[in-house]
C-alpha positions as CSV (number, residue, x, y, z in Angstrom):
1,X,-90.7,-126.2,-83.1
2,X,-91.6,-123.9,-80.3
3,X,-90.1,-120.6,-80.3
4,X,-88.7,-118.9,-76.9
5,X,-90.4,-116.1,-75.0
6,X,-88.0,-113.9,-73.1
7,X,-90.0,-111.1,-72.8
8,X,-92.3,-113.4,-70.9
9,X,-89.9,-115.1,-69.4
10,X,-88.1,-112.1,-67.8
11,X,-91.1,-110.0,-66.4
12,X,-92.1,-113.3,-64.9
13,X,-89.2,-114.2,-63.0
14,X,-89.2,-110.1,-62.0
15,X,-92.6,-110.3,-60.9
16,X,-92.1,-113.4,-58.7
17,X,-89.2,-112.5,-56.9
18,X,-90.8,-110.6,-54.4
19,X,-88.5,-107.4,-55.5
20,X,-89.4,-103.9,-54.1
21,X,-90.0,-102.0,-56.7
22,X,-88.6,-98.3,-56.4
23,X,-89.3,-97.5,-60.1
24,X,-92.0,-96.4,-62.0
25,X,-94.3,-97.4,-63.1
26,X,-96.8,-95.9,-59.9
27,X,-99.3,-98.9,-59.3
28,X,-95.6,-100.9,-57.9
29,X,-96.9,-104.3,-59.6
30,X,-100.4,-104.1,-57.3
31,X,-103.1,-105.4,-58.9
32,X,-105.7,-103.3,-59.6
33,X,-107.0,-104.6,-62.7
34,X,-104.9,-107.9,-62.8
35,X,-102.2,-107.2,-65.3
36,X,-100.3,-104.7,-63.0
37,X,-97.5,-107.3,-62.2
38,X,-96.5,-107.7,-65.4
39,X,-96.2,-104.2,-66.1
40,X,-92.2,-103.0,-65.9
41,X,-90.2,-100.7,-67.5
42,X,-86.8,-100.4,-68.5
43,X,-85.3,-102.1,-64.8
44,X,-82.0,-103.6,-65.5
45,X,-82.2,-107.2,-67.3
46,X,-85.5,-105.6,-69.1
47,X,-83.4,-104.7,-72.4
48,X,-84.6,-100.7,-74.0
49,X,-86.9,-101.1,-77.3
50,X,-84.8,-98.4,-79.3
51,X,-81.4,-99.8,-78.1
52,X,-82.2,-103.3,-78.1
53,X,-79.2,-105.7,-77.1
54,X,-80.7,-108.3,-74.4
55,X,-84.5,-109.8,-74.1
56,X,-86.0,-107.9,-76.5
57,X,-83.7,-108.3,-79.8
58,X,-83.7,-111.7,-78.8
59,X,-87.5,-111.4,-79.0
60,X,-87.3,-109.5,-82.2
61,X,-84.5,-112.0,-83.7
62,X,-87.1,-115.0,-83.1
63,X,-89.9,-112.7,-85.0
64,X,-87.5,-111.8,-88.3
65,X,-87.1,-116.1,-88.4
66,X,-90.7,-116.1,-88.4
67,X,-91.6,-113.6,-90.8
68,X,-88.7,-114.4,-93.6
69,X,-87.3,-110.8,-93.5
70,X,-84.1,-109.3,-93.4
71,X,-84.9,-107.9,-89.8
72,X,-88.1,-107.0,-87.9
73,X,-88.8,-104.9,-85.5
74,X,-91.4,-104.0,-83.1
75,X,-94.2,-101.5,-82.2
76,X,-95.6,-100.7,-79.3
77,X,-98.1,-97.6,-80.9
78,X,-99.0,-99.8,-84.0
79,X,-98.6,-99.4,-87.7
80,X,-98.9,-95.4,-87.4
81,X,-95.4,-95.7,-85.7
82,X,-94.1,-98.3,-88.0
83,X,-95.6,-95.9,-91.1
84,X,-93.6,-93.0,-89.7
85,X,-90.4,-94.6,-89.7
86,X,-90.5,-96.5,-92.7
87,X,-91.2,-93.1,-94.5
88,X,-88.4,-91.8,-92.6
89,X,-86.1,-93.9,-93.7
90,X,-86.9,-93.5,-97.4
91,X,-86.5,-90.1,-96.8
92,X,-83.1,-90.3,-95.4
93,X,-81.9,-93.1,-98.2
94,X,-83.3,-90.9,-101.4
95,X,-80.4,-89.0,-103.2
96,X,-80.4,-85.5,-102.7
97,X,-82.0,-83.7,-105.7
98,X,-82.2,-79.7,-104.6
99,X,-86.4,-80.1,-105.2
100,X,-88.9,-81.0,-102.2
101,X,-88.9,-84.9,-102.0
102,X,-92.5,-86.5,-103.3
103,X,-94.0,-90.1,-102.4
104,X,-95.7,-91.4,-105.0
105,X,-99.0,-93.0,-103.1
106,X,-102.2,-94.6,-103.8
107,X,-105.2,-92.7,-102.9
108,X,-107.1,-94.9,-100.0
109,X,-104.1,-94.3,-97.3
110,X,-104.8,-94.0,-93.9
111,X,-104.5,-90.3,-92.0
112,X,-101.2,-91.5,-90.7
113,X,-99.7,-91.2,-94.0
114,X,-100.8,-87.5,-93.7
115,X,-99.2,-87.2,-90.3
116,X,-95.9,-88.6,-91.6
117,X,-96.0,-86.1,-94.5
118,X,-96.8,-83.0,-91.8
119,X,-94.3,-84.3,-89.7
120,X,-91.5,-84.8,-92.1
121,X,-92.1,-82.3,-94.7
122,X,-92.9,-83.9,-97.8
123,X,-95.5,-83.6,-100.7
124,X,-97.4,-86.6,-101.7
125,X,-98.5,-87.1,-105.9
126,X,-101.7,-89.5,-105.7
127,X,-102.4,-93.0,-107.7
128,X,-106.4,-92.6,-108.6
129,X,-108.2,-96.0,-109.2
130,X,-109.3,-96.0,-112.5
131,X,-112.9,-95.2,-113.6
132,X,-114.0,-99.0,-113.8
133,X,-112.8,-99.4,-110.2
134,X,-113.5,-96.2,-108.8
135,X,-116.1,-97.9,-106.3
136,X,-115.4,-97.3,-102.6
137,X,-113.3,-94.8,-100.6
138,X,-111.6,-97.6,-99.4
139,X,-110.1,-99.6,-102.4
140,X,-107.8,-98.0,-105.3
141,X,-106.4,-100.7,-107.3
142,X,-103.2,-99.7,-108.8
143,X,-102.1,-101.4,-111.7
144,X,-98.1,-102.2,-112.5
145,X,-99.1,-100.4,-116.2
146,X,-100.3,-97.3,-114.2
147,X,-97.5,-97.2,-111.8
148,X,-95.3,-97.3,-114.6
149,X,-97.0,-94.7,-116.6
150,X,-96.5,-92.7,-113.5
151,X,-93.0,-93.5,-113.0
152,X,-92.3,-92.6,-116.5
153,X,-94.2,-89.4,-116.0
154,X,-91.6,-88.6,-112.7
155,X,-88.1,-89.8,-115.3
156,X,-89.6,-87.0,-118.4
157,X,-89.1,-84.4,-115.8
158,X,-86.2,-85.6,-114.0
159,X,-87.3,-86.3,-111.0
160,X,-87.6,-89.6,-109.2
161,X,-90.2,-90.2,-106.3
162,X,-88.2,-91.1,-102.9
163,X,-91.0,-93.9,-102.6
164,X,-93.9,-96.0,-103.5
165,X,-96.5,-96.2,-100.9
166,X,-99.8,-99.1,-101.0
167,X,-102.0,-99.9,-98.9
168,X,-102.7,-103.5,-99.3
169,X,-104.8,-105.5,-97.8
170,X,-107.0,-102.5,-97.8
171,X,-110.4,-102.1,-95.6
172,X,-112.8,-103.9,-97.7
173,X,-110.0,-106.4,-98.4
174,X,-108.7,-105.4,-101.3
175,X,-105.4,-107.3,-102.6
176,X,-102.8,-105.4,-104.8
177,X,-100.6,-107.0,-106.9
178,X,-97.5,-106.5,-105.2
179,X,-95.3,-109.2,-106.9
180,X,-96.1,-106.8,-110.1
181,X,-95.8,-103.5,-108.5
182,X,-92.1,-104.2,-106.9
183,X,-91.0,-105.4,-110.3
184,X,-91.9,-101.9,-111.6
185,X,-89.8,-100.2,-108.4
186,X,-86.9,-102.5,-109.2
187,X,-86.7,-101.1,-112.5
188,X,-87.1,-97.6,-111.4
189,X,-84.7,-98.0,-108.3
190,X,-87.8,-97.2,-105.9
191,X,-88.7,-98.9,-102.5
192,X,-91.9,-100.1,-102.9
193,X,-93.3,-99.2,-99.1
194,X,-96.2,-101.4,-98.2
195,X,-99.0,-100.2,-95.5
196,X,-99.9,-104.3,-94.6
197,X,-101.6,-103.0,-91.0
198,X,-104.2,-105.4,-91.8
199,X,-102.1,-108.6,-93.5
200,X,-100.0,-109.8,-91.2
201,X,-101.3,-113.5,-91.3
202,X,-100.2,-113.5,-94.5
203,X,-97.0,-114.7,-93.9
204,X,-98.7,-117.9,-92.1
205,X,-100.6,-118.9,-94.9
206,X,-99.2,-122.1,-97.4
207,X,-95.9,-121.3,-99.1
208,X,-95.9,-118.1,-97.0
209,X,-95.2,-116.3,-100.2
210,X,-98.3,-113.9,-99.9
211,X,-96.4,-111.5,-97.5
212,X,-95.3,-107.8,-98.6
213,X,-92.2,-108.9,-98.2
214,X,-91.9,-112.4,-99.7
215,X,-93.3,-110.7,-103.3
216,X,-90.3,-108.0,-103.0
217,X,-91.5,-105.3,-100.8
218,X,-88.7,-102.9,-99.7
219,X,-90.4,-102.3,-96.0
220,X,-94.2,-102.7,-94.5
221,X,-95.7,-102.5,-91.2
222,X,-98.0,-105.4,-89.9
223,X,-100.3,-104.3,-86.9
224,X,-100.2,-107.7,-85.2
225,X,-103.2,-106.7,-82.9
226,X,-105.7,-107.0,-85.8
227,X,-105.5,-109.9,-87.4
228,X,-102.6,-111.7,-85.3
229,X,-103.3,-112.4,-80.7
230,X,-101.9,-109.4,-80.0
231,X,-102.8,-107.0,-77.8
232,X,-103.8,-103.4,-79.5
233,X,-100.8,-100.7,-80.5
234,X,-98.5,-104.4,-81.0
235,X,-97.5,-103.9,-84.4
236,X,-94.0,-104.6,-87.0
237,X,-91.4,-102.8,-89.1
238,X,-90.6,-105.4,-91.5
239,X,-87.4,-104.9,-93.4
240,X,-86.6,-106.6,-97.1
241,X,-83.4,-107.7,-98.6
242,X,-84.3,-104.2,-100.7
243,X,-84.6,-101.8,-98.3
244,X,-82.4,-98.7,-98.9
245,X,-81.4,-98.6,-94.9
246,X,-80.4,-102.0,-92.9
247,X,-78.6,-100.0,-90.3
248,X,-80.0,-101.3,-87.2
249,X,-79.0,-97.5,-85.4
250,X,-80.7,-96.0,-87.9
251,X,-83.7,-97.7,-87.8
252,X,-84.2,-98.0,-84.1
253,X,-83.9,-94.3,-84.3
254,X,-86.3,-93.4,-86.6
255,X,-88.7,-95.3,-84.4
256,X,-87.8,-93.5,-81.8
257,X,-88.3,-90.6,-83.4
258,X,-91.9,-90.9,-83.4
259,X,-92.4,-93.4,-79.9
260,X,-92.7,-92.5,-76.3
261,X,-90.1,-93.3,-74.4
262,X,-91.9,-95.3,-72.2
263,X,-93.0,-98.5,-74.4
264,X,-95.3,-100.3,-73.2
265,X,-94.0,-103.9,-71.7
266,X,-97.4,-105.4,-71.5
267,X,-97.2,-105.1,-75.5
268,X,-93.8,-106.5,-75.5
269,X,-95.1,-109.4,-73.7
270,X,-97.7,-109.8,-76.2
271,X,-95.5,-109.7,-79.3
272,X,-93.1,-111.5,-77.8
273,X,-95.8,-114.6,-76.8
274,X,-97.5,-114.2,-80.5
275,X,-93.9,-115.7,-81.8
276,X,-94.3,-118.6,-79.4
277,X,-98.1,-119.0,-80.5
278,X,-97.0,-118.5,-84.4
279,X,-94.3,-121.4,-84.3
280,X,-97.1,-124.5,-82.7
281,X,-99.3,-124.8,-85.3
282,X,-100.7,-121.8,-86.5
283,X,-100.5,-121.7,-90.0
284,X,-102.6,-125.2,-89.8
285,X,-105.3,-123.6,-87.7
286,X,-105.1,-120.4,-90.0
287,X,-105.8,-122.8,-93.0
288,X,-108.5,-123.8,-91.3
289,X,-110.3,-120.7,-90.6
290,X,-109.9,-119.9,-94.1
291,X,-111.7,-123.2,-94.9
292,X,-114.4,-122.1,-92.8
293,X,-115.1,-118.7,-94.4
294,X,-114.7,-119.8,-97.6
295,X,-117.8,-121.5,-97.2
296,X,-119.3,-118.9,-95.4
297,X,-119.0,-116.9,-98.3
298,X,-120.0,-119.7,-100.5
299,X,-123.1,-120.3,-98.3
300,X,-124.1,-116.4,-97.8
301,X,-124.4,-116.2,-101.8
302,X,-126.3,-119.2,-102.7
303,X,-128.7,-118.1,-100.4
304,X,-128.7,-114.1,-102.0
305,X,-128.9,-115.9,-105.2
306,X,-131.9,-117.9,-104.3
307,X,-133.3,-114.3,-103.4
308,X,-132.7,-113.5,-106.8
309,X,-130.6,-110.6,-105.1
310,X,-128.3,-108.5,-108.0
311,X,-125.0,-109.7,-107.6
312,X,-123.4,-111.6,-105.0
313,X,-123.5,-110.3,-101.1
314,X,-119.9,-111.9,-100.2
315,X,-117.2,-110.2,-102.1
316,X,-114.3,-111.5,-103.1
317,X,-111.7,-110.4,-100.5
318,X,-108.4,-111.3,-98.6
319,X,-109.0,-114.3,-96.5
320,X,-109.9,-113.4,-93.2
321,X,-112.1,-110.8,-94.4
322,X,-116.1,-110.9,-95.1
323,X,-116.9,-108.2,-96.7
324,X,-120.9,-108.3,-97.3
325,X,-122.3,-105.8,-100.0
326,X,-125.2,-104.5,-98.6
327,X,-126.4,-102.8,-101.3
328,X,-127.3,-106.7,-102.8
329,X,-130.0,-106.7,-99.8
330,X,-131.5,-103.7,-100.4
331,X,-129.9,-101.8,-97.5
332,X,-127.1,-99.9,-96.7
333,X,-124.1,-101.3,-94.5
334,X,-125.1,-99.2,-91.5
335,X,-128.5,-100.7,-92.0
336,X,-127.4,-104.3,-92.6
337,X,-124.8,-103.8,-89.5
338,X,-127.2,-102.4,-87.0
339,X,-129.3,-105.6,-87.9
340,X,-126.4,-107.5,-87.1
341,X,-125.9,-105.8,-84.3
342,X,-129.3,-107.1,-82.4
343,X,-128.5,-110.7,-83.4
344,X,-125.2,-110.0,-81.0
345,X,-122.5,-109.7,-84.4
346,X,-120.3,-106.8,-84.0
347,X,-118.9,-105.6,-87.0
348,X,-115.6,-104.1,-87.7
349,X,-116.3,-101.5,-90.2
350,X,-120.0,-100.1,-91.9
351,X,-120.2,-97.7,-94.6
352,X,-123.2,-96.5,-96.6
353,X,-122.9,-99.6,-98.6
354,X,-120.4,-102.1,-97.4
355,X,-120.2,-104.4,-93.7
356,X,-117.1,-105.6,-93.0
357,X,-116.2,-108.3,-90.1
358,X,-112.9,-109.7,-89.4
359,X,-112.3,-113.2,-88.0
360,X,-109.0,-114.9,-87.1
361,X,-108.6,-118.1,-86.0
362,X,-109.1,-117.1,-82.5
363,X,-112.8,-116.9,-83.2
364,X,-114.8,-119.6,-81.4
365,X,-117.1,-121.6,-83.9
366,X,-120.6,-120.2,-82.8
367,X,-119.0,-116.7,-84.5
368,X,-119.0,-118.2,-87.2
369,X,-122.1,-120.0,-87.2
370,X,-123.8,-116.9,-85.8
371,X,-122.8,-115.0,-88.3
372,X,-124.5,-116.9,-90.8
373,X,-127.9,-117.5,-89.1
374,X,-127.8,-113.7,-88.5
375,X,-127.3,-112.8,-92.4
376,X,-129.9,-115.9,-93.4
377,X,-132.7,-114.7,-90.7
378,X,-132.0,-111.1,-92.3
379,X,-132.7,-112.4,-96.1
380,X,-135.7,-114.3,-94.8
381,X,-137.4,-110.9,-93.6
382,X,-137.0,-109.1,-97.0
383,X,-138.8,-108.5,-100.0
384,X,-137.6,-107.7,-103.4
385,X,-137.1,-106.9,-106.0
386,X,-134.0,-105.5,-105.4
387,X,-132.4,-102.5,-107.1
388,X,-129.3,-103.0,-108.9
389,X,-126.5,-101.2,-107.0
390,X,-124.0,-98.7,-108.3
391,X,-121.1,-100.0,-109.6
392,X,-119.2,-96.7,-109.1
393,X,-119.0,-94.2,-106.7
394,X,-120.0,-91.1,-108.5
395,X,-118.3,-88.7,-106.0
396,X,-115.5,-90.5,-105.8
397,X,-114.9,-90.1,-109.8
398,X,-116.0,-86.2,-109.4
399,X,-113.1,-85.7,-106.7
400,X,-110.1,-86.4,-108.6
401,X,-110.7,-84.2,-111.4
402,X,-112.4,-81.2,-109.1
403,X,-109.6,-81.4,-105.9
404,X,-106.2,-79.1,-106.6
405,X,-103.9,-78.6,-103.9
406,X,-102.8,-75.0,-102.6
407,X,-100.3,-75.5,-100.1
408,X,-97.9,-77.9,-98.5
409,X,-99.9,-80.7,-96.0
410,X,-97.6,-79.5,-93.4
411,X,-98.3,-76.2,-93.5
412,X,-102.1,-76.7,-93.8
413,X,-101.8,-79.0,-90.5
414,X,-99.6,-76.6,-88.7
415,X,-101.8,-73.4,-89.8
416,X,-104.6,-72.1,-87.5
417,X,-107.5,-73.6,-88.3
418,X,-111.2,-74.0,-87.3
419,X,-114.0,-76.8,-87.7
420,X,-117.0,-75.3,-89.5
421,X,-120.2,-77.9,-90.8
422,X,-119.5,-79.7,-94.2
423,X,-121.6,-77.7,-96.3
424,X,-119.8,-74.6,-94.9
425,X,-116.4,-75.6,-96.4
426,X,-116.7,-75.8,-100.0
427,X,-113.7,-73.4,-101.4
428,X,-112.1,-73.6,-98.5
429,X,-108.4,-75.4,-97.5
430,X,-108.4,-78.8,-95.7
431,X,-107.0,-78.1,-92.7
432,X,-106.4,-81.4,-90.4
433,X,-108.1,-85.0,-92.5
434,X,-112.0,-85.5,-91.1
435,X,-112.5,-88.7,-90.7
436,X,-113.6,-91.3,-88.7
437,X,-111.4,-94.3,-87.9
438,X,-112.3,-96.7,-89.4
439,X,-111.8,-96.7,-92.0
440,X,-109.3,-93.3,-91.5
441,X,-108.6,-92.7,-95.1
442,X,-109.2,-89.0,-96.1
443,X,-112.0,-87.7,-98.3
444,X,-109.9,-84.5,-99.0
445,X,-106.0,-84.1,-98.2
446,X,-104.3,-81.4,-95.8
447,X,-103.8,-78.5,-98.1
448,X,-106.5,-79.1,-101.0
449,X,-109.6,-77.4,-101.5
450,X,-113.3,-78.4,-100.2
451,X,-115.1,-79.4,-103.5
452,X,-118.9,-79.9,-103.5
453,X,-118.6,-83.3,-104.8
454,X,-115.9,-83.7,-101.8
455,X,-119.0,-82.0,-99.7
456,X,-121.2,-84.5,-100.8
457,X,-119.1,-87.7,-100.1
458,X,-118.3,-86.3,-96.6
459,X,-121.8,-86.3,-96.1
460,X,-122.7,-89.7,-97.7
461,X,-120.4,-90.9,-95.0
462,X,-121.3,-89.0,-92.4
463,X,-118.3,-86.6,-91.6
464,X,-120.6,-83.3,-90.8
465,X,-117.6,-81.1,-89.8
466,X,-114.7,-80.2,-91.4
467,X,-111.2,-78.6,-90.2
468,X,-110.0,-75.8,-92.6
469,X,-107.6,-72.9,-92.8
470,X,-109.0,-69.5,-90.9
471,X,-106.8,-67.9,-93.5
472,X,-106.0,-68.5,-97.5
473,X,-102.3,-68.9,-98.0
C-alpha cells in the first residue's frame, strides 16, 4: 500500500500558489538551477525538523512503520549527525560513575566517531580484529566471545562502558554479527550503537530481519543517500525498543545539538518521497538486484578461476556491494579502478588492494552488464602467473601493539596543531585524523602517537601529511 508524502505534498501546494515570498531563502523560489521552487524553510504549515508536530512527524511517523522501529527520525547532514546524537544520548542515559565515560568501539569507525568524542568529551577503548582477520583498514570483525572478554575486562575493574559502538556494513562490506553482539550488551546492560550508514536496504530485504535494529540494536543511523533514492546528507536515527532514551524532546534535541538550524527542505522532500518509493514494490525490485549481482559475482570468479588467478576476485560481501580483490589480478585497486575507469565504471572506493562499487536497484541494466565486460576485457589483457596475495595486512598487525595514547582526543583536536609530511611525524601526537573520505576511517587516533609502522600504512594509502600537536602535553 502506498505511503503519503506531505513533505511533498506541502512545498507543492506552496510553490503553486503564486505566494510572494518575503522569507529566506534569497533565490525567492526562481529558478536558477531548477529545484529553487521547492526550496522553503520553516514558513508556517512547513512543520520545524527539531520540534516536529505537523508535516514532518507525519513524514517521520510513515518512516518508523517502514523501518519496524520504536521511532525514526531524520537527517538532513547524514549519518555524522545521526552518530553525534546517538552517542549523545548514551552519554546522557549512562549512570553517573565519578570516572571519564569510555565507548567501547571497534577499530574501523569513521572520523565522525572522533568528532563526537572531541565534541563530547569522552575516551574511546578500541576492539582490534584479531590476527587471522587483520586484513584491511576497513574491516575489524568483532566476535560476541571478544566483546565479552572485553566486557568482562570493564566489570573486573568496575567500570562499565556507556556504549558499544560497530560499524556494520563496513566499506568493503563486511557484516558483523549483530544478533550475537546485542545478546552480549543485554547481558551487560549496554546499548549496542550501530554505525549502519551504508545498510539501510537492509530492512527491505525478505523477512526484513537483517536491519540493526530487527537483531536488537539499541540505536543506528542509516544514510539513506547511499544505498536508498535519496538525495546526499538524507540520512536516519533509528531508535530500538532498547534504547536507554525514547524521549522524543530529548532526542530532537540532541540533533539539534549538532544540526544547522536551517535544514535543508529539499532533503526533507527527498526522505519524505523515499517512504512513498519504499512502500510500492521495493523490496521485490531490491530482491532482484541482489539476483543480479549474485551472479555477477558468480560470473567475475569463474572467469578469475579460468585464469587460474589465486583466490577468488568477488568477495563475499553484503548484498549490494562488489567488492573485487585486485590483488587476484595482479594489480592494485587503484590500478584495477583506473582501468575501470576508461571503460566509463566509476567506482566508489579504491585502495591499494581492494575496488569497491555500489549498486542499488536504481542502477539501469547496462551498469551492470558494463561492469562485467569491463572486468572480463581487463582479465583477457593479462598474463600470469599471478602472485599469491597477502592475507594480512602487516602494518595493520604492527599498529595495535606499537600505538599508545597520550592525551584525551578532545584535547589533541582542540590543541594547536600543524600538518608536517608523513615521514616527519613519527613520535609525534595525532592531532586532527588524516584521512581521505572514503573510506574516512583513521590510521592513527586524535591523541596517540605517530608509529613508523603507522607511517608506513599512511603511506601505503597515500595520506602524505599528517596533523600533529606543535607541543607535547
Amino acid at each position: 500500500m502506498s505511503t503519503t508524502t506531505p513533505i511533498v505534498d506541502f512545498v507543492r501546494r506552496y510553490a503553486q500558489s503564486g505566494t510572494s515570498r518575503l522569507h529566506m531563502p534569497g533565490h525567492k523560489g526562481q529558478s536558477l538551477l531548477g529545484f529553487e521552487p521547492w526550496d522553503i524553510t520553516e514558513i508556517k504549515g512547513a512543520d520545524e525538523l527539531y520540534g516536529a508536530d505537523g508535516i514532518i512527524a507525519q513524514s517521520e511517523a510513515n518512516a518508523t512503520r517502514l523501518f519496524g522501529t520504536v521511532h525514526t527520525y531524520y537527517s538532513t547532514e547524514g549519518s555524522s549527525q545521526c552518530i553525534r546524537a546517538m552517542l549523545c544520548l548514551a552519554l546522557q542515559a549512562a549512570p553517573a560513575a565519578g570516572q571519564r565515560p569510555v565507548l567501547l568501539a571497534a577499530r574501523n569507525a569513521h572520523k565522525a566517531l572522533l568528532y563526537a568524542a572531541a565534541l563530547l568529551d569522552f575516551d574511546i577503548q578500541w576492539l582490534w580484529p584479531a590476527p587471522q582477520d587483520a586484513g584491511a583498514l576497513c574491516s575489524c570483525p568483532v566476535s560476541a566471545a571478544k566483546l565479552t572478554g572485553a566486557l568482562q575486562g570493564f566489570a573486573q575493574q568496575g567500570k562499565r562502558p556507556f556504549g558499544i559502538y560497530i560499524t556494520s556494513p563496513d566499506y568493503l562490506g563486511g557484516v558483523q554479527d549483530i544478533a550475537a553482539l546485542a545478546e552480549v550488551c543485554k547481558d551487560f546492560d549496554v546499548p549496542l550503537l550501530v554505525d549502519n550508514a551504508h545498510g539501510a536496504y537492509l530492512r527491505f530485504l525478505p523477512q526484513g530481519g537483517q536491519h540493526p535494529i530487527a537483531l536488537g540494536a539499541a540505536m543506528c543511523c542509516d544514510s539513506g543517500h547511499k544505498t536508498l533514492p535519496v538525495v546526499t546528507g538524507g540520512a536516519y536515527l533509528h531508535l530500538g525498543k532498547n534504547a536507554p532514551i525514547q524521549n522524543d524532546a530529548a532526542v530532537r534535541n540532541a540533533l539539534a545539538l549538532f544540526g544547522s538550524t536551517s535544514p535543508s527542505y529539499l532533503i526533507l522532500q527527498s526522505l519524505d518521497k523515499c517512504n512513498q518509493i519504499l512502500s510500492e514494490g521495493y523490496p521485490l525490485r531490491l530482491l532482484q538486484c541482489c539476483g543480479h549481482l549474485t551472479r555477477l559475482r558468480r560470473e567475475l570468479n569463474e572467469a578469475a578461476a579460468a585464469k587460474h588467478c589465486p583466490g577468488p576476485l568477488a568477495l563475499e560481501s553484503e548484498p549490494l556491494k562488489v567488492t573485487l580483490d585486485a590483488a587476484a589480478l595482479g594489480m592494485t585497486g587503484t590500478e584495477l579502478a583506473e582501468a575501470l575507469r576508461c571503460a566509463k565504471v566509476e567506482c566508489e572506493y579504491a585502495d591499494p588492494r581492494y575496488v569497491v562499487l555500489m549498486f542499488t536497484p536504481e542502477n539501469p541494466p547496462q551498469d551492470f552488464e558494463r561492469l562485467t565486460s569491463a572486468v572480463l576485457h581487463i582479465m583477457e589483457n593479462l598474463t600470469g602467473p599471478f602472485p599469491l596475495p597477502e592475507k594480512n595486512d602487516r602494518e595493520l598487525l604492527e599498529l595495535e601493539h606499537e600505538l599508545h595514547t597520550c592525551c584525551s582526543i578532545r584535547q589533541a583536536v582542540f590543541a594547536p596543531q600543524e600538518q608536517v609530511p608523513t615521514e616527519q611525524a613519527v613520535g609525534r601526537i595525532c592531532a586532527m585524523p588524516t584521512v581521505s573520505c572514503p573510506p574516512a576511517i583513521p590510521i592513527v587516533v586524535s591523541g596517540e602517537k605517530i608509529t613508523s609502522a603507522a607511517v608506513r600504512l599512511m603511506q601505503k594509502y597515500h595520506v602524505m601529511q599528517a596533523a600533529v600537536l606543535r607541543k607535547t602535553i
